[in-house]
N, CA and C atoms as a LAMMPS dump frame, in Angstrom:
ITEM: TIMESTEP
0
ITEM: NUMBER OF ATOMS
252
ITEM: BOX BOUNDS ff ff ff
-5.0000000000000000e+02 5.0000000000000000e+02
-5.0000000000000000e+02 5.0000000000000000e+02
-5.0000000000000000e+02 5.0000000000000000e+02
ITEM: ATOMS id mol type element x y z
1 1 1 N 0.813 -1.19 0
2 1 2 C 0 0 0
3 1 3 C 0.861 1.26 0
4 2 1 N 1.942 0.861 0.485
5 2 2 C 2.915 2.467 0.859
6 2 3 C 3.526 2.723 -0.579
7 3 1 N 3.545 1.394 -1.36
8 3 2 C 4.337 1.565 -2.621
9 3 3 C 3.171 2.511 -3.659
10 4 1 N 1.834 2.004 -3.573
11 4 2 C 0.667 2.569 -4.265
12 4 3 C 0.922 4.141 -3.976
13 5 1 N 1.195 4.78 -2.69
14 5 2 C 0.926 6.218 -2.045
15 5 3 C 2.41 6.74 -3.125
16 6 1 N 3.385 6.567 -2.849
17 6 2 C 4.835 7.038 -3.011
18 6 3 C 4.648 6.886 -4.683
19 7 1 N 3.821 5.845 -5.344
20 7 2 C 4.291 6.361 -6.7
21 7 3 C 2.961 7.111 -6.943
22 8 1 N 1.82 7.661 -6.671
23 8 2 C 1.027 8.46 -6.902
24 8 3 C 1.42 9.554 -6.14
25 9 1 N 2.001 10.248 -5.408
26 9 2 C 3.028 11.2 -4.859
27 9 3 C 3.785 11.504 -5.65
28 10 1 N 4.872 10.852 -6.632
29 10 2 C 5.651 11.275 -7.322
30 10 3 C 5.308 11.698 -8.552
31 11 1 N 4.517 10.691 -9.226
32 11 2 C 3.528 11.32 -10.56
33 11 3 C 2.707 12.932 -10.495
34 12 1 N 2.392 13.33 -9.042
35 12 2 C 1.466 14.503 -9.094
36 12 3 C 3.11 15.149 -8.547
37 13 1 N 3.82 15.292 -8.18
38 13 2 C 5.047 16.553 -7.789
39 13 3 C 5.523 16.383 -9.377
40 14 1 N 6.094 15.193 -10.355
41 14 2 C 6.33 14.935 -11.73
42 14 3 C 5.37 16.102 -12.605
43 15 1 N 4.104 16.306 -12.484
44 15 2 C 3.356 16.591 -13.329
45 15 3 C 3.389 18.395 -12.91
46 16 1 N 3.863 18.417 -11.298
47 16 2 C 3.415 19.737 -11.014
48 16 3 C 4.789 20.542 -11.364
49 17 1 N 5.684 19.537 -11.451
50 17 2 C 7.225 20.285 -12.04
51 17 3 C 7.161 20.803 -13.708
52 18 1 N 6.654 19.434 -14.135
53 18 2 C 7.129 19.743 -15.598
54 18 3 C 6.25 20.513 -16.738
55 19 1 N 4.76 21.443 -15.938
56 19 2 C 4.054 21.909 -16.115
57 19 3 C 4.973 23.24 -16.29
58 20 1 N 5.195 24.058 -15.471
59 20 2 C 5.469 25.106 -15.366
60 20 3 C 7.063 25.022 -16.384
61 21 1 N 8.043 24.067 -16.34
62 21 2 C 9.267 24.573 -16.772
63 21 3 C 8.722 24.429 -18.082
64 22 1 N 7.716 24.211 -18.667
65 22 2 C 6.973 23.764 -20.159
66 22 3 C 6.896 24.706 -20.751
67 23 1 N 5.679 25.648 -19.577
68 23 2 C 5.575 26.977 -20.028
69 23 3 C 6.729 27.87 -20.207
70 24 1 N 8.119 27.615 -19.327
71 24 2 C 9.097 28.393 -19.631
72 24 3 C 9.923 28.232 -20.753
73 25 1 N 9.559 27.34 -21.068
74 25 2 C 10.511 27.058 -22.246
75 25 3 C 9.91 27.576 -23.61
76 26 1 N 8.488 27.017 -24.11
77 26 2 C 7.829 27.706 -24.713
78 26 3 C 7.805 29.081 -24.838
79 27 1 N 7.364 30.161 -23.612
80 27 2 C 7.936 31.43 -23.669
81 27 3 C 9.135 31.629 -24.165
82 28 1 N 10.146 31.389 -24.019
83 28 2 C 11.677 31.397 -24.354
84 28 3 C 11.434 31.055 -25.618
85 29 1 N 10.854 29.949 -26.267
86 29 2 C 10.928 30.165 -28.151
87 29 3 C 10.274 31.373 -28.468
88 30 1 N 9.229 31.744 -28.516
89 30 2 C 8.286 32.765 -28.544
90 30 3 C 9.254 33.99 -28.457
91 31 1 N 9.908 34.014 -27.594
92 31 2 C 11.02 35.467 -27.335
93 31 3 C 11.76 35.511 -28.761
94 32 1 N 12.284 34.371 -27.949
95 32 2 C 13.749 33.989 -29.718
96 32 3 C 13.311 34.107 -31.013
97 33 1 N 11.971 33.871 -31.12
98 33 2 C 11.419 33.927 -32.466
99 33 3 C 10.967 35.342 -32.603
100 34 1 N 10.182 35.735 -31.701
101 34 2 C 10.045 37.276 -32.319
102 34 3 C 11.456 38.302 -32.053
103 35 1 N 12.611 37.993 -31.369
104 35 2 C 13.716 38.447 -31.984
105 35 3 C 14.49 38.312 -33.065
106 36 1 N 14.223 36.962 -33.297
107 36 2 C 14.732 36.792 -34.691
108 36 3 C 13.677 37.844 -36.19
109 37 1 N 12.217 37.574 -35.901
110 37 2 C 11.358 38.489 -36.854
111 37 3 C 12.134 39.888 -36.9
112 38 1 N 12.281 40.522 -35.357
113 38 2 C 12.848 41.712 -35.311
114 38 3 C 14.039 41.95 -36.192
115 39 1 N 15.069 41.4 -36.089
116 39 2 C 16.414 41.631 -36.642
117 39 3 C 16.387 41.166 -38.234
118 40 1 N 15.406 40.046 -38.597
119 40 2 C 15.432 40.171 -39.94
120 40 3 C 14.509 41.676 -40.393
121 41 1 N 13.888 41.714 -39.698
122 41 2 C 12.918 43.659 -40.61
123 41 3 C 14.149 44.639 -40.533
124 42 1 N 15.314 44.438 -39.428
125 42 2 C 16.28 45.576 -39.512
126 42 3 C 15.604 46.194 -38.262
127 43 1 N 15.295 45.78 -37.166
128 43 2 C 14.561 47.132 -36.611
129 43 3 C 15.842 46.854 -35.206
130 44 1 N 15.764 45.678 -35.116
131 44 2 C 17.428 45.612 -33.734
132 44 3 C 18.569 45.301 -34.251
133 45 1 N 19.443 45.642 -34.04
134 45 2 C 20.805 45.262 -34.455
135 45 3 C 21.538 44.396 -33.772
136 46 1 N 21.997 43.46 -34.138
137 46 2 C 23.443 42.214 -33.52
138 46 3 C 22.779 41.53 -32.921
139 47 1 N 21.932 41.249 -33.563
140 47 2 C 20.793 39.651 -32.857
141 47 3 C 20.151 38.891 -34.221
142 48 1 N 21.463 38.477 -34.514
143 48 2 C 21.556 37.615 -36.342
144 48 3 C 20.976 36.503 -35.901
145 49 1 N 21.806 35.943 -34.534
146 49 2 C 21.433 34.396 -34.66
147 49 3 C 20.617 34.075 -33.093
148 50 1 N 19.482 34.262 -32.86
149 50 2 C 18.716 34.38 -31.926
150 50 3 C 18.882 32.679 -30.792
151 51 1 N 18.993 31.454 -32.129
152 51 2 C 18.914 30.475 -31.207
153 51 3 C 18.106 29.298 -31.754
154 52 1 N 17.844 27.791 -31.117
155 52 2 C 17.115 27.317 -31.721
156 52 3 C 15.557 27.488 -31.463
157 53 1 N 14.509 28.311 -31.866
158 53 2 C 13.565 28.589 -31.294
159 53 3 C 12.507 27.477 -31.461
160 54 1 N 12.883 26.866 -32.463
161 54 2 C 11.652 25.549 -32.949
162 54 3 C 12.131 24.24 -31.911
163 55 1 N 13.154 24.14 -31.2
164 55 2 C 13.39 23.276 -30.424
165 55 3 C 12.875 23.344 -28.979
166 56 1 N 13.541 24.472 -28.752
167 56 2 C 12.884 25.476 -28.155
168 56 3 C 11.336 24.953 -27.489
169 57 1 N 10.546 25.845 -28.155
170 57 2 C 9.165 25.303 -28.622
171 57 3 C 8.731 24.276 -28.316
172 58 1 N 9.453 23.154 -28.991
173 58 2 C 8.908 21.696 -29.748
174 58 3 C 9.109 20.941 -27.619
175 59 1 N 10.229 21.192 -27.514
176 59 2 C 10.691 20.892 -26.354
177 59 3 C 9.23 20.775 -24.924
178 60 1 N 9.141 22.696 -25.366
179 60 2 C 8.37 23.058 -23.838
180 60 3 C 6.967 22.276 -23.784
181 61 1 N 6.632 22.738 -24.847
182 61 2 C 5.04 21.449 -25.977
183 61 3 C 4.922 20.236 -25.627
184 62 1 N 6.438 19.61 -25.292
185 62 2 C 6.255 17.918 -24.701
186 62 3 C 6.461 17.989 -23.512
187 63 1 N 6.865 19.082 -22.548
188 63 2 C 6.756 18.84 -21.438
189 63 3 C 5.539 19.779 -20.88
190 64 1 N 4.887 20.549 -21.607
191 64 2 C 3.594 21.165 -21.155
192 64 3 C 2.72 19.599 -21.116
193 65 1 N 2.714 19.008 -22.156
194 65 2 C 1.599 17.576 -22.138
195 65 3 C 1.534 16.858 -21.454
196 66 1 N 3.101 16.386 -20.937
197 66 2 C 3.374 15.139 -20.278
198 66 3 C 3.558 15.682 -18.717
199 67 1 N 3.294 17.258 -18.441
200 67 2 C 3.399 17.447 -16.883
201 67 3 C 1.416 17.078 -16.603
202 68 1 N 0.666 17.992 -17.836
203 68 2 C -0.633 18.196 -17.811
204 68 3 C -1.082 16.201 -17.25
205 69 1 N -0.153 15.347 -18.692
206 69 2 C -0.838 13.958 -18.184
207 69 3 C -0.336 13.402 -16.974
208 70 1 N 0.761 13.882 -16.488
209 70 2 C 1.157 12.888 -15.023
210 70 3 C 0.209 13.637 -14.106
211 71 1 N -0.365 14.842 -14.087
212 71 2 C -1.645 15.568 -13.215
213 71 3 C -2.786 14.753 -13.136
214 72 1 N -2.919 14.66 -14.405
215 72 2 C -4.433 13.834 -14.884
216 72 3 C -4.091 12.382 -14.199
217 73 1 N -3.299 11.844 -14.995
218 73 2 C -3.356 10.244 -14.448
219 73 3 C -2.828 10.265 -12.858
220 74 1 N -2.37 10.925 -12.232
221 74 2 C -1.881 10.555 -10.467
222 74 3 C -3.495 10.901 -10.389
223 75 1 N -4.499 11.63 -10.616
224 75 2 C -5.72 11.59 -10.024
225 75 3 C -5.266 12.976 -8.851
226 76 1 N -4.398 13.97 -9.195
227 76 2 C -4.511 14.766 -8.708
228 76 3 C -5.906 15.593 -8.385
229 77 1 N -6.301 15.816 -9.245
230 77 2 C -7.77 16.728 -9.211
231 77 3 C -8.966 16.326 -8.086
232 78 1 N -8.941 15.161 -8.179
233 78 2 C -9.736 14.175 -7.055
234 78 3 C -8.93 14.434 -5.419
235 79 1 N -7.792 14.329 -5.722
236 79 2 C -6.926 14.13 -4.139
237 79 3 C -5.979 13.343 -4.112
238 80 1 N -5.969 13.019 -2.567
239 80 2 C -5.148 11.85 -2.362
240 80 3 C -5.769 10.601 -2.427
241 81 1 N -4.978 9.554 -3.22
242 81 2 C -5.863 8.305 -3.392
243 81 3 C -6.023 7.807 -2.159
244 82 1 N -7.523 7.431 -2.019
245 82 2 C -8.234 6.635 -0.694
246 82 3 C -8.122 5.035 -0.753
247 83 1 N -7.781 4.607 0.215
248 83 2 C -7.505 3.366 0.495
249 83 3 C -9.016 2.393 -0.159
250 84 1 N -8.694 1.36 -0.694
251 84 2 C -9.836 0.273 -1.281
252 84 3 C -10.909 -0.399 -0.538
């Protein structure tokens, strides 16, 4: 039973971590990319090579999903799982 608690404990702290660094990463392409738009119009100077922003992106996108599903599946929303 203690093994049931400790891995539904770790799945909801798993899901509540990789939620938020998801969103940070995502933001961070979003930056890089509209700096890169910027410097190709000419409007900032010496920001040629901004970064990989589609990785970036692609990155925060799989960990926005997979924090959202370890939330969902630990049964966070409900609580703490109740004994059978």
């Amino acid at each position: 039973m203690a093994v049931k608690k400790i891995r539904w404990y770790v799945k909801a702290q798993l899901g509540v971590l990789l939620l938020p660094a998801g969103l940070c990463l995502f933001g961070e392409a979003v930056i890089r990319k509209g700096i890169q738009v910027l410097a190709a119009s000419g409007r900032v100077e010496g920001m040629n090579n901004p970064g990989p922003w589609f990785w970036y992106g692609t990155f925060g996108l799989i960990l926005i999903n997979a924090g959202v599903g370890l939330m969902i599946e630990s049964g966070l929303l409900r609580g703490y799982p109740r004994q059978p």
